[in-house]
VEXMAR-438003 format. One record per residue: x, z, y negated of N, C-alpha, C in turn; residue in one letter. Coordinates in steps of 0.2 Angstrom, whole numbers, plus 2048, in hexadecimal, padded with zeros to 3 digits. Each point is the difference from the previous one (the first is absolute). Layout:
// residues N
XZYXZYXZYA/...
// end
This chain:
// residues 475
72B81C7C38048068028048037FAX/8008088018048047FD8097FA7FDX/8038007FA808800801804805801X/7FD8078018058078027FA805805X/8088038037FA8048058048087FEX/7FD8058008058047FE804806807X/8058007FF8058048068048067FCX/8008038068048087FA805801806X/8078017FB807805804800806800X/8038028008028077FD8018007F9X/8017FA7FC8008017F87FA7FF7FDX/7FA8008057FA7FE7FD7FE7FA800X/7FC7FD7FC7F97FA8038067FC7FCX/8007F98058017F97FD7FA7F8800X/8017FD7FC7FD7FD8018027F7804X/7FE7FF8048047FC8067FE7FA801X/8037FA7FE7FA7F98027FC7FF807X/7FB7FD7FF7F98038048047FF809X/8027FA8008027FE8058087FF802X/8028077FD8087FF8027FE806807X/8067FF8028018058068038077FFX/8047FE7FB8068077FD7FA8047FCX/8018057FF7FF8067FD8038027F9X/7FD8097FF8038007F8809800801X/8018028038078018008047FB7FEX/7FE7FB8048057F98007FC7FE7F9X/7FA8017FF7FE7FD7F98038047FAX/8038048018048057F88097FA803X/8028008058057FC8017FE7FA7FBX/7FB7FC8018007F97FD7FE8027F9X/7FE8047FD8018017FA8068027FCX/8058058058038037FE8087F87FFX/8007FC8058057FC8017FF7F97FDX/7FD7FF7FD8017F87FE8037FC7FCX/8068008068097FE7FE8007FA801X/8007FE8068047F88017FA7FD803X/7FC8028047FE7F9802802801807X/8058028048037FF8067FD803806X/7FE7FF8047FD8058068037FF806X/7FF8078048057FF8047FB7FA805X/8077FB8047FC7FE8057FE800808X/8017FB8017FA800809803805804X/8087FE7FF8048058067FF8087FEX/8008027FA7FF8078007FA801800X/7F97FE7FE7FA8008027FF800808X/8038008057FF7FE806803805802X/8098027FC8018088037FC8047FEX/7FD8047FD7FB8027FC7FB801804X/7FD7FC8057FC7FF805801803805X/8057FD8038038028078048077FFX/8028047FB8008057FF7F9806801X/7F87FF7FB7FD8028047FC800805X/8027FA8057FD7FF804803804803X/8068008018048048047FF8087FFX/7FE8017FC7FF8077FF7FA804802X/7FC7FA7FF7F8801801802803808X/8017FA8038027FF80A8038087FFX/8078017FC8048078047FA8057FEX/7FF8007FA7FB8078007F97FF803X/7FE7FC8047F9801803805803809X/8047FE801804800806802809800X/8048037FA8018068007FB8047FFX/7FA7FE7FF7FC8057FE7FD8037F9X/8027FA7FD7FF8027F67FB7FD7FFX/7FD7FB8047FC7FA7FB7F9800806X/7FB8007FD7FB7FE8047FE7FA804X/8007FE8078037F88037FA7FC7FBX/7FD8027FF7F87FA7FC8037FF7FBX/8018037FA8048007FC8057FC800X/8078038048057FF8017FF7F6800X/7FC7FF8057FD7F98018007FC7FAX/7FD8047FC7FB7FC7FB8088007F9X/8038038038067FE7F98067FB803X/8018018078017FA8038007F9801X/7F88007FF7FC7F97FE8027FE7F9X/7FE8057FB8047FD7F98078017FEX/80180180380A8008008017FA803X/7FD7FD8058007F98037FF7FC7FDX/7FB7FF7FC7FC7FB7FA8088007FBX/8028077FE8067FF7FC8087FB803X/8008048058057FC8058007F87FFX/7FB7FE8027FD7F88007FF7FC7FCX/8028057F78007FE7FB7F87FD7FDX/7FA8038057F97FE7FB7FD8057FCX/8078067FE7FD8057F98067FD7FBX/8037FD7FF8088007FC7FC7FD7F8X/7FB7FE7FF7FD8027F87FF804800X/8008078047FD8067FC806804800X/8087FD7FF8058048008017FD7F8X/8008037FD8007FE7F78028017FEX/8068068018068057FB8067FA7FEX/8018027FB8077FE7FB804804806X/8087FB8008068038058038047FAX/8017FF7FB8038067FB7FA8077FFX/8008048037FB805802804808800X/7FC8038048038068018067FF807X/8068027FD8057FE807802803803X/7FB8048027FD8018087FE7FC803X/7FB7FC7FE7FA7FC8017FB804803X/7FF8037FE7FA8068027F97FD7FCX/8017F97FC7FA7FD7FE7FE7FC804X/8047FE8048007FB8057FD802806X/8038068037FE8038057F9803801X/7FD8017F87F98048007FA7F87FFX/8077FB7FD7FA7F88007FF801807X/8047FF8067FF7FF8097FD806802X/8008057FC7FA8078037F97FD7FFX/7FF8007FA7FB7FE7FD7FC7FB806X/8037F97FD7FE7FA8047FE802808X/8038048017FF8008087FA805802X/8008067FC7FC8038007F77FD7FEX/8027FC7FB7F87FB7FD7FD7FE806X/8067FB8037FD7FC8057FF803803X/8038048057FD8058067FA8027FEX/7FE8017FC7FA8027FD7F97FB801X/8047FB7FD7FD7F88027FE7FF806X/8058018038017FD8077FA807806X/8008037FC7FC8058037F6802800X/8017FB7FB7F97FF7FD7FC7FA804X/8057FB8008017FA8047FE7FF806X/8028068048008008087FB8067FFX/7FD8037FC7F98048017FA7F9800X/8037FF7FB7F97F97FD8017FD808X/8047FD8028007FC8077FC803806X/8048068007F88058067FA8037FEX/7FC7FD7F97FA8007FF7FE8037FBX/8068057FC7FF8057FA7FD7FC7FBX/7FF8037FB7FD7FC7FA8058007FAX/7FF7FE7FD8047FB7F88038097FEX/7FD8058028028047FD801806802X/8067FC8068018058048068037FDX/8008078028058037FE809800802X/8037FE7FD807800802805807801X/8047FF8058038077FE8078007FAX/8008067FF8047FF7F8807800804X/8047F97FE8067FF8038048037F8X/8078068028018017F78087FB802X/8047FD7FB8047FE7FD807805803X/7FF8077FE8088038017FD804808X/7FA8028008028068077FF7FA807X/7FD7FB7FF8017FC8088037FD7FDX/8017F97FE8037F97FC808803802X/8028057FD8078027FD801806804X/7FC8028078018088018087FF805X/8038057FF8078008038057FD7FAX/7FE7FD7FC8077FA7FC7FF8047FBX/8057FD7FA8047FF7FA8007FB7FFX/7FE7FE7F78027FB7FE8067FE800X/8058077FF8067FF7FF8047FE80BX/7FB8008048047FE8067FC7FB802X/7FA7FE7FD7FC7FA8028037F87FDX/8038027F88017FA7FD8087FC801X/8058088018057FC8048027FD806X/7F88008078008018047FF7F9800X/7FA7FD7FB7FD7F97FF8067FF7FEX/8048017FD8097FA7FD8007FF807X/8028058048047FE8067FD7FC804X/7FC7FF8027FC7FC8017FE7FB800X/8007FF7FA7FF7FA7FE8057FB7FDX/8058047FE8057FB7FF8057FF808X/7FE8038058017FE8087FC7FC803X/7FA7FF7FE7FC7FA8038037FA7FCX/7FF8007F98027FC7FB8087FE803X/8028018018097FF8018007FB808X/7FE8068037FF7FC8097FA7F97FFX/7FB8017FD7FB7FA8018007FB7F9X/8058007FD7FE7FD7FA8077FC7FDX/8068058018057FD7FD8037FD804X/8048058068027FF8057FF7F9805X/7F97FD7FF8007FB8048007F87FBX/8018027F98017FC7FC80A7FF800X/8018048008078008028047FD805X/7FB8028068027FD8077FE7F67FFX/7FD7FF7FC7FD7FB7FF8057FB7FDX/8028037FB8067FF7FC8087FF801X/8008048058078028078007F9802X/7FA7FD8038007FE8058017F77FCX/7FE8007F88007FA7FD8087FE800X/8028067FE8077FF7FB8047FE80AX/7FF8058058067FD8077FD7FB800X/7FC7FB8007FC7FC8008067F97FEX/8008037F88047FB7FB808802802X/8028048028078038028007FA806X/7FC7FE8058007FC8058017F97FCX/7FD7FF7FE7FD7F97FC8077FB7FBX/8028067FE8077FF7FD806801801X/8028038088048018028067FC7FFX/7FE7F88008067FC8018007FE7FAX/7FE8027F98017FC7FB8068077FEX/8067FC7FD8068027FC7FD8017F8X/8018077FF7FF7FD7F68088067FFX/8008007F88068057FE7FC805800X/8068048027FF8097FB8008017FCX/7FD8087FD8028017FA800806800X/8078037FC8018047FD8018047FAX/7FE8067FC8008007F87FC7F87FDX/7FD7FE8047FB7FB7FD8057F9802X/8078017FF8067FA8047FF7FE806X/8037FA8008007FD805805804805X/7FD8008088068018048007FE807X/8018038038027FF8097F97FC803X/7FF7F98027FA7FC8057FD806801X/7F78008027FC8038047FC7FB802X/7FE8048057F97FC8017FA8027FEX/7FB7FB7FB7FB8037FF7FA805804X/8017FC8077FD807805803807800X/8058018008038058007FE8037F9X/8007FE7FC7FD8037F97FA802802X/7FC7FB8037F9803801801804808X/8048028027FF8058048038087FEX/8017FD7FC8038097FB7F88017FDX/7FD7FB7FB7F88037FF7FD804806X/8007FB8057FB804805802807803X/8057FF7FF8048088047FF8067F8X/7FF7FE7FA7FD8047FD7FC802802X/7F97FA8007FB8038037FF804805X/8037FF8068018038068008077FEX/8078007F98018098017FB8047FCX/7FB7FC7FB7FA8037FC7FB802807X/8007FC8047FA804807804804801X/8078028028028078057FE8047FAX/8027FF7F97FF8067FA7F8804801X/7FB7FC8017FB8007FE7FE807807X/8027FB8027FF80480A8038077FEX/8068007FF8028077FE7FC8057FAX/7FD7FC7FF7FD8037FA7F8803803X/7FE7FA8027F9804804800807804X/8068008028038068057FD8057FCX/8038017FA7FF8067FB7FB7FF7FEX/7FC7FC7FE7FA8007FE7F9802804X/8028008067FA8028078008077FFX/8048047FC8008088017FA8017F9X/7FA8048017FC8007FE7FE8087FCX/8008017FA7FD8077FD7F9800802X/7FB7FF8047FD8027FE800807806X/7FB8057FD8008068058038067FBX/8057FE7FA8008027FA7FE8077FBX/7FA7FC7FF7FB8007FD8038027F8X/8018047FC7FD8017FB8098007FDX/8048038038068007FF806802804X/7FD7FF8068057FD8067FE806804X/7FE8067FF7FD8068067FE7FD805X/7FA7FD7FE7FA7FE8057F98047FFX/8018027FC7FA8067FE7FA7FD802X/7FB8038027F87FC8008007FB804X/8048008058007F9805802804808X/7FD7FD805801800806807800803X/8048068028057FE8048037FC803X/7FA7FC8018037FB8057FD7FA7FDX/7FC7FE7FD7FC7FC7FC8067FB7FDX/8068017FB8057FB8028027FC804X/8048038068017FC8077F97FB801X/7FB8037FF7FA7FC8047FD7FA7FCX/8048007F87FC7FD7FD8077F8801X/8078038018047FA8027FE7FE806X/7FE8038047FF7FC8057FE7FC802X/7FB8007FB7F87FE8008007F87FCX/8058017FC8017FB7FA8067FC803X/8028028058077FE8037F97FB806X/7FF8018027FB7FC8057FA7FC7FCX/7FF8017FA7FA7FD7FB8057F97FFX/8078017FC8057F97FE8047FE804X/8018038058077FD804805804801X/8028047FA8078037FD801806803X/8048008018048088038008057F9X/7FC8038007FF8067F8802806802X/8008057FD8038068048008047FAX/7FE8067FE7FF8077FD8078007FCX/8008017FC8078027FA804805802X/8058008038058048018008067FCX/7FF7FF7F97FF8057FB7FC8007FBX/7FC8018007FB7FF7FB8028017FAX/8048048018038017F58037F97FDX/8028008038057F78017FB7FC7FFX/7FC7FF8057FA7FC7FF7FD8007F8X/7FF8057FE7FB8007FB8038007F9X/8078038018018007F98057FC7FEX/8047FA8068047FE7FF7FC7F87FFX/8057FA8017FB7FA8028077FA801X/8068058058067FA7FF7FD7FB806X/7FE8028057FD7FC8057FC7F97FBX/7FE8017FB7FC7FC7FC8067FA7FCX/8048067FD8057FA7FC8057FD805X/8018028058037FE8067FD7F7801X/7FA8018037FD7FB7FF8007FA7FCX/8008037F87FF7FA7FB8057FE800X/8088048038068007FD8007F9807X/7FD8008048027FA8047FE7F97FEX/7FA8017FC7FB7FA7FD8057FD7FAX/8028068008067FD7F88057FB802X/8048028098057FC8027FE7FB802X/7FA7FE8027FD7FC8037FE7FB7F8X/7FE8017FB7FE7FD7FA8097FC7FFX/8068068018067FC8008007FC802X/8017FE8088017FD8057FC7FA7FDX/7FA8007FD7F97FA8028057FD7F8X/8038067FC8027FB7F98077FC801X/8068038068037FB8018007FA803X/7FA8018047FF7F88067FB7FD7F7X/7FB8017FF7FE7FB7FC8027FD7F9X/8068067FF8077FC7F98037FC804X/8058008078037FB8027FA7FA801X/7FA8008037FE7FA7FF7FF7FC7FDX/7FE8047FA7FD7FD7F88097FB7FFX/8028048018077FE7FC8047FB806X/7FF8018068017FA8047FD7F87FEX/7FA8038007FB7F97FB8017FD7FAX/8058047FE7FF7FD7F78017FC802X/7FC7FB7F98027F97FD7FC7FE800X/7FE7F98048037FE8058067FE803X/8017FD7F78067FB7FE8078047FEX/7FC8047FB8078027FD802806801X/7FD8028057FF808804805800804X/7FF8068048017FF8077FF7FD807X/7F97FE7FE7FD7FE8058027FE808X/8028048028008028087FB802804X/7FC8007FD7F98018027FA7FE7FDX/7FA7FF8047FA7FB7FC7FB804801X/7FE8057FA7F98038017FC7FC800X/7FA8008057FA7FE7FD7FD8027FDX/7FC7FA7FD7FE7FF7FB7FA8017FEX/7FD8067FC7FA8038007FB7FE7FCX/8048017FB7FB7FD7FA8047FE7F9X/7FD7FD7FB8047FB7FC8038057FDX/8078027FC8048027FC8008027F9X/7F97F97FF8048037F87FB7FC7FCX/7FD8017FB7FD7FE7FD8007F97FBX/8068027FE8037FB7FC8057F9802X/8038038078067FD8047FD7FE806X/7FD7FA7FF7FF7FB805804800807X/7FD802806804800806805807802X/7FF8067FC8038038007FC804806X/8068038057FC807805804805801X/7FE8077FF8038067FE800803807X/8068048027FE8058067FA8057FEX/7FA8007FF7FC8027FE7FD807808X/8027FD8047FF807805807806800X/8047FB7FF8078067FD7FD8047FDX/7FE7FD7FB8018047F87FA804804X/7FB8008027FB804802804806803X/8028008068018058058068037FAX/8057FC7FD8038077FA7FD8047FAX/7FB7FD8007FA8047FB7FD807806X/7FF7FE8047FD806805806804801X/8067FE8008038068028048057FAX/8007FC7FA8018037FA7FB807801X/7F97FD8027FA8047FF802808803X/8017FB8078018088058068067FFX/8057FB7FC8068047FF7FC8047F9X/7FD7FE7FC7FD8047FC7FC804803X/7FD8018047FA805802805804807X/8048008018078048028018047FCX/8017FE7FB8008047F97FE807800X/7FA7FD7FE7F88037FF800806805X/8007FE808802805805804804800X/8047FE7FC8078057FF8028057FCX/7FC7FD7F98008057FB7FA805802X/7FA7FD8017FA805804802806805X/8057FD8058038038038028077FFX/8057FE7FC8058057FD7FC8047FCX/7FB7FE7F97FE8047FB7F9805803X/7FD7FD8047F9804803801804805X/8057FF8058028068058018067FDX/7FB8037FE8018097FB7FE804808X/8048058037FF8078007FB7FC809X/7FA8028017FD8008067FC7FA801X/8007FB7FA7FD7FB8028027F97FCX/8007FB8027FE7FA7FD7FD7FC7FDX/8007FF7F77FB7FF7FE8007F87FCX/8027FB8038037F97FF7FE7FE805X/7FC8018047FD7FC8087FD7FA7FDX/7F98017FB7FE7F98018047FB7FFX/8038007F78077FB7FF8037FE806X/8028048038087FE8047FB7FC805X/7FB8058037FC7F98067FD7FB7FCX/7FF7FD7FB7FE7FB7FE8037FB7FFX/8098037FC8067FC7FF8027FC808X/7FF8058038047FD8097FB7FD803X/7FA8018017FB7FA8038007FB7FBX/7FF8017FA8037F77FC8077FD802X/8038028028077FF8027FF7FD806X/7FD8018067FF7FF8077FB7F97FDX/7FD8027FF7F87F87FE8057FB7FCX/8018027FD8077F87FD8047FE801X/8048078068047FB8027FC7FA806X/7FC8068077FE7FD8037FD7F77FEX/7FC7FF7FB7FE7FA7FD8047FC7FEX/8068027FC8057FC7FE8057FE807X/8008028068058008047FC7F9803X/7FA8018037FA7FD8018007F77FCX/8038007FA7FD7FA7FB8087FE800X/8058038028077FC7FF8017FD806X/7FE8048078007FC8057FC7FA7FFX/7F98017FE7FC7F87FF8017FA7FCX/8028057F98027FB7FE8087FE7FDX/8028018038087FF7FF803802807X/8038038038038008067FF7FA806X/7FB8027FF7FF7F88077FD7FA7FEX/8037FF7F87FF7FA7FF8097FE7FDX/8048058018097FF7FB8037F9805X/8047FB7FC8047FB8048058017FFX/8067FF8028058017FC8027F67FFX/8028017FC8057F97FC8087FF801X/8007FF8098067FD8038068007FCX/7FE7F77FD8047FC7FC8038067F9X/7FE8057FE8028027FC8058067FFX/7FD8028088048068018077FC803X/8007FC8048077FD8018057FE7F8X/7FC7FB7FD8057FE7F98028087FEX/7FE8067FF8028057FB805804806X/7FF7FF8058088038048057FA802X/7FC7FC7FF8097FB7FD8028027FAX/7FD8027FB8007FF7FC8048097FCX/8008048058028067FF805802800X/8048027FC808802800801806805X/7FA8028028038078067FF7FE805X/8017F88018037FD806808802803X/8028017FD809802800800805803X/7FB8047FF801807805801800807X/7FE7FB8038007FF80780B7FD800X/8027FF7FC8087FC7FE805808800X/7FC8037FD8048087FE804802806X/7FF7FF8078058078048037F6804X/8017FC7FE8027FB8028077FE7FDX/7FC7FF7F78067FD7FC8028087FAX/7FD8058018008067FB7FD7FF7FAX/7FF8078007FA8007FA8027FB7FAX/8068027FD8037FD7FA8017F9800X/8017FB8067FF7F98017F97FF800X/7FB8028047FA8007FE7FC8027F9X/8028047FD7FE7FF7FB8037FB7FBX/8067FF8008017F87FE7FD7FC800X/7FC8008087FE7F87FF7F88017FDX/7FE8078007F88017FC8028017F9X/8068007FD8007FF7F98017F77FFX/8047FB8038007FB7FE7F77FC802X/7FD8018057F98008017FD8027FBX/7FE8067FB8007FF7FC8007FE7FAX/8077FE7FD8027FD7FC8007F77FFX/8018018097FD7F67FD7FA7FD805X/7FB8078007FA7FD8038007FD805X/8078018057FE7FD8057FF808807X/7FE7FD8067FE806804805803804X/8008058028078048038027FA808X/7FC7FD8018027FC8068057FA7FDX/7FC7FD7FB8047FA7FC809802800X/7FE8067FB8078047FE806801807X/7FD8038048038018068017FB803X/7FD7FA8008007F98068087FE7FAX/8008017F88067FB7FF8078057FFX/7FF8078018048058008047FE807X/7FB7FB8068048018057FF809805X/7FF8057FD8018078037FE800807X/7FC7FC8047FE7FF8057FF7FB800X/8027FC80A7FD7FB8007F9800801X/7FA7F87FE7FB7FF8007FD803804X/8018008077FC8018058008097FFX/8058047FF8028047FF7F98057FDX/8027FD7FA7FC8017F77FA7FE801X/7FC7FC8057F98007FF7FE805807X/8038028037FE80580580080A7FCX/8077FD7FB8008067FA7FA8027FDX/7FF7FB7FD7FD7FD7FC7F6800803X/8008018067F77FE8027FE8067FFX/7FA8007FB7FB8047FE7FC805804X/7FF7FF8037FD7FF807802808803X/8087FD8018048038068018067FBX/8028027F87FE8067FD7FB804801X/7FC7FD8017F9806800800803806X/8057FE8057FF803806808803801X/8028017FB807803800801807804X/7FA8057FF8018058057FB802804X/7FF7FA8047FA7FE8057F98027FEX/7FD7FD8037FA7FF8007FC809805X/7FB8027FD7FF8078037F47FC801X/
// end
């Protein structure tokens, strides 16, 4: 077999590997981009799909697409969808930002195979090896009605909405449900609190972990609210938010379509100028993934740092134990899932960034030209955290103990036991007796028991740990 076959665009003849799918277009892209390495993935390769399918369906339904035809782009648009063409999606994500390379790779490809696919079902009713296909072209069927500039940030919305609802979100819920889990688990263990990193007022370690999970909780409504905006969709567009060259009503038809294809409530862009030359709806998004990377960085630094030690830590907690520590130090085990999920969120809080400054710097005049970046940064962002949320639950969350015995000695042990003495003996005799407690190492109970300040039975009812965490009831 040949290694090239030759195809021609409107810039003239290229030469195209024998058995790729894409065309010269997309092949001047792969010449022109050979930057990172990076491609976009499954979930925008899938909106990509279910965009021209969806289009295919409106313009054969309004009367622009021949229904044979129309069929036969439908079937290769499905092949895309189901992810059995995603080798033949090649381009570099640092490209033209538009993505109008991207958008001519899923013309292409769909229009080959239709091709294929048409030769196929001749040869099946009897034609011969060389039977004639009908010439499916790349922009007037593949693309008829769209814009690269309405089709690719149509694919963002899309896909970082599928990706959010089926990807994160349920990672998250997964995650909710470990940390109320442990918030149950540890309800009746007493440890100290802290403040400015000092010691202060008893908590209960469930209560700690029921702060975590109510983060998470409020990372789903964010998300929720974010999808809201995300469902409003440019396409219908086209070129620079007119609609030029597209069916009146071909917008409407093509959400509806795709709205019934995913599940999702999609709906035509309120204003297409917005749509296309704007993309806050986008950094909207990332700006959630950022809070969410917060969130995931303060539950996994108090862990880590609940764990320390064993010995001469913290230790209030007992990670499991994953894998050996150290090369050199015998018996040593690191929070090693910690450190993971705060590597991932460094990441996403960096590719926040990226969204941001893309944002800002490529939004010129009537269109957006930072699309692929900024959708590559936010679907990395959703992929890492999703797995990372996935491997903290497994391996760290529902294996954490907590260490009784230790959290009891460090709240006898804590000068901001006196607090609960303050509205009894006054601030200033309380803090007396948490200066001689420090001074000669003995515990603010000690000091108190030979102060006399209270009697016994008094002082140990003052004095129960317990009965502080619950100082202004239980909710």
């Amino acid at each position: 077999m040949p290694e090239t076959r030759s195809e021609q665009d409107s810039m003239g003849e290229m030469q195209v590997p024998y058995h790729a799918l894409w065309g010269a277009s997309t092949q001047r892209a792969v010449l022109n981009f050979p930057i990172s390495g990076y491609r976009f993935g499954r979930r925008f390769i899938r909106a990509l799909g279910l965009i021209k399918h969806a289009a295919a369906e409106a313009n054969k339904r309004l009367g622009q697409l021949d229904p044979h035809l129309g069929a036969l782009l439908q079937q290769a648009a499905r092949e895309v969808i189901d992810g059995k063409l995603d080798d033949h999606f090649v381009l570099d994500i640092f490209q033209t930002g538009s993505g109008t390379s991207t958008n001519m790779n899923a013309n292409e490809v769909i229009a080959n195979r239709a091709m294929m696919l048409e030769g196929t079902e001749a040869r099946r009713h009897g034609g011969t090896e060389g039977v004639p296909t009908p010439r499916v072209h790349p922009n007037d069927h593949v693309n008829l009605g769209q814009s690269s500039n309405d089709v690719i940030p149509t694919a963002m919305h899309i896909a970082i909405t599928e990706a959010l609802h089926g990807d994160l979100m349920p990672a998250l819920h997964k995650l909710h449900k470990a940390l109320k889990a442990k918030a149950t688990q540890f309800d009746d263990i007493i440890k100290i609190g802290r403040t400015h990193l000092m010691d202060a007022t008893p908590i209960r370690l469930g209560q700690e972990f029921g702060g975590y999970a109510s983060q998470i909780a409020h990372a789903d409504r964010r998300i929720l609210a974010k999808i809201i905006a995300l469902r409003e969709l440019p396409i219908g567009g086209t070129a620079v938010g007119t609609g030029i060259n597209t069916h009146p009503r071909f917008a409407k038809l093509v959400c509806e379509i795709l709205s019934h294809e995913t599940r999702e409530q999609f709906h035509e862009a309120a204003n297409h100028f917005e749509a296309q030359a704007a993309k806050d709806a986008i950094v909207e998004a990332a700006g959630v993934l950022r809070t969410i990377a917060v969130s995931l960085t303060k539950i996994a630094n108090d862990i880590r740092w609940l764990g320390s030690g064993p010995r001469c830590g913290l230790g209030e907690l007992q990670l499991p134990a994953t894998q050996p520590g150290s090369s050199i130090m015998p018996g040593k085990v690191n929070p090693v899932i910690c450190e993971s999920v705060l590597q991932v969120c460094a990441q996403v809080i960096g590719n926040d960034q990226a969204v941001t400054y893309a944002a800002a710097l490529l939004g010129n005049f009537d269109l957006h030209t930072g699309m692929p970046v900024m959708t590559h940064n936010l679907l990395e962002s959703i992929r890492l955290l999703t797995n990372v949320c996935h491997v903290f639950v497994e391996k760290c969350i529902t294996g954490l103990e907590a260490n009784r015995e230790r959290c009891e000695e460090l709240i006898e042990q804590s000068l901001a036991m006196c607090t609960s003495l303050a509205p009894i003996i006054g601030y200033d005799a309380a803090a007396a007796i948490a200066k001689e407690a420090a001074a000669t190492g003995k515990t603010v109970r000690q000091v108190a028991l030979e102060k006399k300040v209270l009697d016994e039975a008094k002082l140990r009812a003052v004095l129960d740990p317990r009965a502080m965490t619950e100082a202004s009831g239980e909710k």
